[in-house]
N, C-alpha and C positions, 0 to 999 in steps of 0.2 A: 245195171243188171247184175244180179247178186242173188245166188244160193249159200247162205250159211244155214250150219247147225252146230248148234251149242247144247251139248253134255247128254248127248242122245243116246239112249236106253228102248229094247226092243228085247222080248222073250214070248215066245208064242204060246197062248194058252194051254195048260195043261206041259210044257216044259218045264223043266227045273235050272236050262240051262240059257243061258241068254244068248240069244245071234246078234246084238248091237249091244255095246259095252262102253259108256260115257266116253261118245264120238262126238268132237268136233272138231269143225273144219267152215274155211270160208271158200268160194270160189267164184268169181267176178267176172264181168267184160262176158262180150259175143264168143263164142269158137268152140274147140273140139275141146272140152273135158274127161276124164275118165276113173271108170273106179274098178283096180285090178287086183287081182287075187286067187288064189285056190278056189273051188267048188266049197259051198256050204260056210263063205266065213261072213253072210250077210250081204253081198252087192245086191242082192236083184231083193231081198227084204228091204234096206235100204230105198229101193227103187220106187217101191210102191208105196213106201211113205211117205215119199216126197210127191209122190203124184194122188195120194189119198187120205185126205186127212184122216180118214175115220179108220183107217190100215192105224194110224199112228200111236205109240204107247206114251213111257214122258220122253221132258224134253223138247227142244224148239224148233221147227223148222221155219226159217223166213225164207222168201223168193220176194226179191224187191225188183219191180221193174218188169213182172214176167206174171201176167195173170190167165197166161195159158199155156198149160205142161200135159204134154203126152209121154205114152210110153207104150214102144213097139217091141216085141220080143219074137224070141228063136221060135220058127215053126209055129207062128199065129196060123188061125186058119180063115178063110175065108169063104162064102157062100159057091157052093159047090152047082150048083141050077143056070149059070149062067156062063160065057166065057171070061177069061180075064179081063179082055177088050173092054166088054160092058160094064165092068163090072166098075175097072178103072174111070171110064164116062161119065157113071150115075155116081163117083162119089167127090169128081172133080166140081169145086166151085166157080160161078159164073167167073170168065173173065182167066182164066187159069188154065183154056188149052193148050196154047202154046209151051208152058211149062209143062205140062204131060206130054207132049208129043217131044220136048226136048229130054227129059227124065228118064222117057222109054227106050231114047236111040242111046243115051249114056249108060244103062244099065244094059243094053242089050239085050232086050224083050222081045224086038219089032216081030219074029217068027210064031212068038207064041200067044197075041192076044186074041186069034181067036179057039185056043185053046182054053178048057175048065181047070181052076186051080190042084185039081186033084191027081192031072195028067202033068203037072209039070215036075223035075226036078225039087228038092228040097230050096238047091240054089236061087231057083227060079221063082220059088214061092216067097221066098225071103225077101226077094228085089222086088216081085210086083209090092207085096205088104209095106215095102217102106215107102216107095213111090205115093202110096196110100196116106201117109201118113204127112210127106213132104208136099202133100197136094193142100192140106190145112193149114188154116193159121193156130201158130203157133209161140211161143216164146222161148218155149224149154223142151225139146225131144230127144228123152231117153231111149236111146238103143241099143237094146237089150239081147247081144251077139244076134244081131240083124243083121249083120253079113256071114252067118257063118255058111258053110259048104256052097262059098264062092270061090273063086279062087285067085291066088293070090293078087295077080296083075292086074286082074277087073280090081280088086275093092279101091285097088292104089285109085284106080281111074275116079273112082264112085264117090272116095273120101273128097279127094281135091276136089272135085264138081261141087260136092254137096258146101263144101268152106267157101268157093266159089260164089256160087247162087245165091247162100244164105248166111252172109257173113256178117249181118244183124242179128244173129239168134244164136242162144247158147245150145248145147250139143253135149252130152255124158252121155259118152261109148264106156255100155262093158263088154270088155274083151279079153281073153285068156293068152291074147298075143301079144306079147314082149315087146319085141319091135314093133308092132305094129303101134301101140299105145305110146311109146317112148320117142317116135318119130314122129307123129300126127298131131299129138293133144299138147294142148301147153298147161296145163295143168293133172296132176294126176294122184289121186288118192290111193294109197297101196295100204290093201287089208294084212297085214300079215298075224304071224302065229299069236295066240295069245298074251306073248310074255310080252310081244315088242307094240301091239297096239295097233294107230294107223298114223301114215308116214305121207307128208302132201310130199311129192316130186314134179319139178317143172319140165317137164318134155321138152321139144326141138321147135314143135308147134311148124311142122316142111305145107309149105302150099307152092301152086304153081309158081315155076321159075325163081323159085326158090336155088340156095345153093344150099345143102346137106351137108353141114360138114360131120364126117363119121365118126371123128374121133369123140367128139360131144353126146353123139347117140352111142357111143362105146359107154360113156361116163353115165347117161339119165340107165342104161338097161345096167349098171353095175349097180345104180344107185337105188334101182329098184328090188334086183336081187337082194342084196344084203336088207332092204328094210323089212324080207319077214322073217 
């Protein structure tokens, strides 16, 4: 299992300015990856061109091993006419409820499926959407600040489950949180300023019963500062 790209170029039509700027990078094996950075330096451009060829400008992307890539993002919306409950039901595949009735008590939904996704929290629309997503097959799921305005303790809960459950598939979280990317993912692409480029950093890569050692996660979140 393998995402490289090699000397990848992306500038959006009618710009003069480029938001991908001869990027490359390899990133291998199951687990949490990530690609972190300021607003506007390219992650979620990046995102979509690895999940859509025809998104793509030059440049190569290969996915070896993984011939099915999704990608969930911040405040997706979903069909408003039904409750979540149902909604969750009609998209789970045969053989996969037991993983939805497991997904629902680890994100902490159980109160809200028979409420419409329009009445729930931001937080809460965010957790059913990925539940949606983790119900698929899959090889490669980008999640695209798909926890955001969760908070803190539940994500801790959600990431370990989800490395847990699905420790056969690879995982690129973008996220704007320091710690959170430097302690979870074992691999991490840091977009920084123009002048320094982009920088791979190896995270702590913590799963359950794990032991953290902090001083290490002192070292990857220095290591990431300094690289923009």
């Amino acid at each position: 299992m393998r995402l490289e790209c090699n000397h990848l170029n992306f500038t959006y039509p009618g710009s003069e300015m480029s938001v991908i700027e001869n990027l490359s990078f390899s990133m291998e094996n199951p687990g949490f990856k990530a690609l972190f950075g300021p607003s506007g330096v390219g992650k979620t451009s990046l995102a979509k061109m690895i999940v859509n060829r025809q998104f793509r400008s030059n440049g190569d992307i290969l996915t070896e091993n993984m011939d099915t890539i999704l990608y969930a993002y911040n405040l997706e919306r979903l069909p408003g006419w039904s409750s979540t409950g149902k909604h969750l039901s009609k998209v789970t595949p045969p053989g996969k409820e037991s993983l939805k009735e497991e997904l629902i008590r680890i994100f902490e939904l159980q109160d809200v499926l028979g409420s419409r996704f329009s009445q729930l929290s931001m937080g809460q629309q965010n957790r059913i959407n990925l539940i949606r997503y983790l119900l698929q097959a899959f090889d490669l799921l980008i999640l695209d600040e798909s926890l955001a305005n969760v908070d803190e303790k539940l994500r801790e809960v959600i990431i370990l489950a989800i490395k847990e459950l699905f420790a056969d598939k690879m995982f690129l979280y973008i996220s704007h949180n320091l710690m959170e990317v430097s302690k979870f993912c074992n691999q991490i692409l840091v977009f920084g300023k123009s002048s320094k480029g982009y920088s791979m950093i190896h995270g702590q890569d913590y799963k359950k019963k794990y032991q953290l050692d902090k001083k290490k996660l002192d070292i990857t979140m220095l290591e990431i500062m300094n690289a923009f």
